[in-house]
C-alpha positions as a Markdown table, in Angstrom:
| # | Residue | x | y | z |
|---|---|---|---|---|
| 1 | Unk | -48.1 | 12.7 | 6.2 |
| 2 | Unk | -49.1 | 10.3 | 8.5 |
| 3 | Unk | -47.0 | 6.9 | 6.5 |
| 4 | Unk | -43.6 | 9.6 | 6.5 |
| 5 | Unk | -44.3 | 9.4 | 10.2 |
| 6 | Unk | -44.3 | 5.8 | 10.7 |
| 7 | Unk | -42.2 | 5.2 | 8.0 |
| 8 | Unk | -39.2 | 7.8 | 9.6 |
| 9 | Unk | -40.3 | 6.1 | 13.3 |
| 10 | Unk | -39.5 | 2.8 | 12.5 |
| 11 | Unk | -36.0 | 3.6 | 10.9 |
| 12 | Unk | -35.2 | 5.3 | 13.7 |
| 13 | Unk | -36.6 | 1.8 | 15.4 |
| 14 | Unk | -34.4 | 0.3 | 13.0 |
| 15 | Unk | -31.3 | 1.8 | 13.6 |
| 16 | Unk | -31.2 | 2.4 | 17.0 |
| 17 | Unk | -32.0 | -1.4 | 17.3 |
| 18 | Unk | -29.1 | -2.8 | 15.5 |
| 19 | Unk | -27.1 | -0.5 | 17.1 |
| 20 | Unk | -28.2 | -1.8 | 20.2 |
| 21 | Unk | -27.9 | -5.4 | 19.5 |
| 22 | Unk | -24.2 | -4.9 | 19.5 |
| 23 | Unk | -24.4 | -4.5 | 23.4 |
| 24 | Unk | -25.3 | -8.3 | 23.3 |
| 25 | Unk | -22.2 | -9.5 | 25.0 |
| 26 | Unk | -21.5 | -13.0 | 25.2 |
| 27 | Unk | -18.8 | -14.1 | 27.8 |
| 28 | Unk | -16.9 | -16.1 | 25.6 |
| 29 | Unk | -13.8 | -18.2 | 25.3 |
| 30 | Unk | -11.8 | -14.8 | 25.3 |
| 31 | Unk | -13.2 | -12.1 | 27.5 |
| 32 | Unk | -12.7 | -9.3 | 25.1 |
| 33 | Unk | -14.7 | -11.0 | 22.4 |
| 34 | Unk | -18.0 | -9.8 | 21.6 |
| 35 | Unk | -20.8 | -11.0 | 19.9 |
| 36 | Unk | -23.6 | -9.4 | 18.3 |
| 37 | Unk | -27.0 | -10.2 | 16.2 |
| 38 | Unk | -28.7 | -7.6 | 14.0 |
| 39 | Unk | -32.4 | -7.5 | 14.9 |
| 40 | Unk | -35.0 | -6.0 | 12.2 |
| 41 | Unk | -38.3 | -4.4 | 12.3 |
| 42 | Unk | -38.6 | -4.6 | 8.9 |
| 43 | Unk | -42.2 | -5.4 | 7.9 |
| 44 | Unk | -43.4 | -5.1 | 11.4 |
| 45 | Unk | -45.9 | -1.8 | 12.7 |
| 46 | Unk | -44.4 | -1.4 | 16.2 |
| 47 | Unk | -47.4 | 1.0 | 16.8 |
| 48 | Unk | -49.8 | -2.1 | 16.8 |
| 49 | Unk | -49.2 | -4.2 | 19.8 |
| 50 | Unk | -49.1 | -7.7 | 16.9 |
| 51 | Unk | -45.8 | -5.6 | 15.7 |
| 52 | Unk | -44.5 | -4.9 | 18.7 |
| 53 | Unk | -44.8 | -8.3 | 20.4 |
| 54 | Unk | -43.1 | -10.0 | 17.2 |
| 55 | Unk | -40.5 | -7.5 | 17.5 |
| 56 | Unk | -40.0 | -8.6 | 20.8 |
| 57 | Unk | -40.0 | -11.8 | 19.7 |
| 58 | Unk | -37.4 | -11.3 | 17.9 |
| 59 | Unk | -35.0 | -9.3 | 20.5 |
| 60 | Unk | -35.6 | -12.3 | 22.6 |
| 61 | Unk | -34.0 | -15.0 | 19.7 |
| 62 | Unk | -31.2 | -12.7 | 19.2 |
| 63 | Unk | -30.3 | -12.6 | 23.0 |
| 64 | Unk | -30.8 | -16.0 | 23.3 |
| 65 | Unk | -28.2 | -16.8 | 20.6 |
| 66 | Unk | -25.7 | -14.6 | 22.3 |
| 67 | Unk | -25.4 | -15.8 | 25.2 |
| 68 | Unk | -25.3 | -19.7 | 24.4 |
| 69 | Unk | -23.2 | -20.3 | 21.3 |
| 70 | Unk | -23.4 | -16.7 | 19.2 |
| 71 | Unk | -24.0 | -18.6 | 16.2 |
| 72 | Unk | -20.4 | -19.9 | 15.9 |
| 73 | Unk | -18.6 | -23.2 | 16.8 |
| 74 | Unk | -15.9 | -21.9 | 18.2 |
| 75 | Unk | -17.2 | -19.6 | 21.0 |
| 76 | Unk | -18.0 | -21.0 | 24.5 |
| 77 | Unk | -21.4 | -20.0 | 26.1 |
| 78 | Unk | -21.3 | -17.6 | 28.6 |
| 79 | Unk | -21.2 | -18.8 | 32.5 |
| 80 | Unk | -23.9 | -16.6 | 33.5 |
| 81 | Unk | -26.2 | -17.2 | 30.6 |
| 82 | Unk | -30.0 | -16.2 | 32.0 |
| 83 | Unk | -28.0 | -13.0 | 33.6 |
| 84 | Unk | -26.7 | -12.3 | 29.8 |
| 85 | Unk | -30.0 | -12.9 | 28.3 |
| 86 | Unk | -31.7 | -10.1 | 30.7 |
| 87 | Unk | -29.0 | -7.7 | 29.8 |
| 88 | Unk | -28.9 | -7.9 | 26.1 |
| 89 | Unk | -33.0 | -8.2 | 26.3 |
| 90 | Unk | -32.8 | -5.0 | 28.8 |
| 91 | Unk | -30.6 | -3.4 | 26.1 |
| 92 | Unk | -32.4 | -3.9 | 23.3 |
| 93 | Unk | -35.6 | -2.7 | 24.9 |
| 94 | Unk | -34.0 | 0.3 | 26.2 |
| 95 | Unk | -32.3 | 1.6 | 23.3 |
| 96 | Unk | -35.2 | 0.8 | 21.1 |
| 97 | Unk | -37.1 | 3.0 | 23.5 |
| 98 | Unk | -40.9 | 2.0 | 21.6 |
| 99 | Unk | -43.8 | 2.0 | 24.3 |
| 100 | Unk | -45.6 | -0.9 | 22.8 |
| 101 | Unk | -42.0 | -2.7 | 23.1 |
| 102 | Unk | -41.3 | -1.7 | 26.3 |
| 103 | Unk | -45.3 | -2.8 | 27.1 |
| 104 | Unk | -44.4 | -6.7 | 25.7 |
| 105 | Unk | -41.3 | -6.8 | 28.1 |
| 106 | Unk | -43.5 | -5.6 | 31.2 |
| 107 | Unk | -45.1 | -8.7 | 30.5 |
| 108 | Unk | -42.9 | -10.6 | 31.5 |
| 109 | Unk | -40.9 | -8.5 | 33.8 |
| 110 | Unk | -42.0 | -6.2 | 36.6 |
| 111 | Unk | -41.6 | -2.3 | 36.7 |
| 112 | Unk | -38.6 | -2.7 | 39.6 |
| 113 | Unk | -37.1 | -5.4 | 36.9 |
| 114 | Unk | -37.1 | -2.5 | 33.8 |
| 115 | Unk | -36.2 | 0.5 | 36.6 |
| 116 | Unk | -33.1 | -1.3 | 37.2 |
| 117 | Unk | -31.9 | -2.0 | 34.1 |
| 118 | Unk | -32.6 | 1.0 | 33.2 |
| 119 | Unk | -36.0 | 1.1 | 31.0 |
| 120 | Unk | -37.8 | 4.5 | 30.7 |
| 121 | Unk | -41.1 | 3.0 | 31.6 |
| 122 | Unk | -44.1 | 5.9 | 29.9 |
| 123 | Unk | -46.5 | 6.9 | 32.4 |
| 124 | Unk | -49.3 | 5.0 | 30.6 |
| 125 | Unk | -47.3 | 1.8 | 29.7 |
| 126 | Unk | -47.2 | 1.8 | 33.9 |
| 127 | Unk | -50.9 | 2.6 | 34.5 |
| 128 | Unk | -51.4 | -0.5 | 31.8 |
């Protein structure tokens, strides 16, 4: 009962994930253009804080790519780029909504920083 748990928790990680990576905007050559980057949690435990933080890891890459070239030739990096970064990081942490995630962004971001982007910070995450 307990591995239908995790198992059904991280595809709900999963999916709400890659839906959120499609909020990674990249201000490219046309405004209307947007680029995304499918992240996985595939083979990770987000429950342990190793999963989680290589999860993050990985949330981090893909916002990075984003917002300087998206992975294509043709696309001009964004003017703003450490602005788009926190956004599509913010995003991603958001709409994955896993406390040990939202735990490896506090690290290196402060409570005010994830209240105003819009991060439901748990009560015991905070007290951490």
């Amino acid at each position: 009962m307990y591995t239908k748990r995790v198992f059904m928790s991280a595809c709900r990680v999963l999916a709400a994930t890659i839906i959120a990576c499609a909020f990674f905007a990249g201000d490219a050559a046309a405004k209307d253009v947007k680029v995304s980057y499918q992240v996985s949690a595939r083979g990770l435990d987000l429950s342990q804080p190793a999963g989680a933080r290589e999860f993050y890891t990985r949330i981090q890459h893909a916002a990075q790519i984003v917002c300087t070239h998206g992975m294509r030739v043709d696309l001009a990096p964004t003017a703003d780029q450490q602005g788009c970064y926190e956004n599509a990081l913010a995003d991603a942490v958001r709409s994955a909504d896993v406390p040990r995630v939202t735990q490896a962004y506090l690290a290196t971001h402060t409570l005010q920083q994830a209240a105003a982007r819009g991060i439901n910070v748990p009560v015991q995450v905070a007290a951490k």
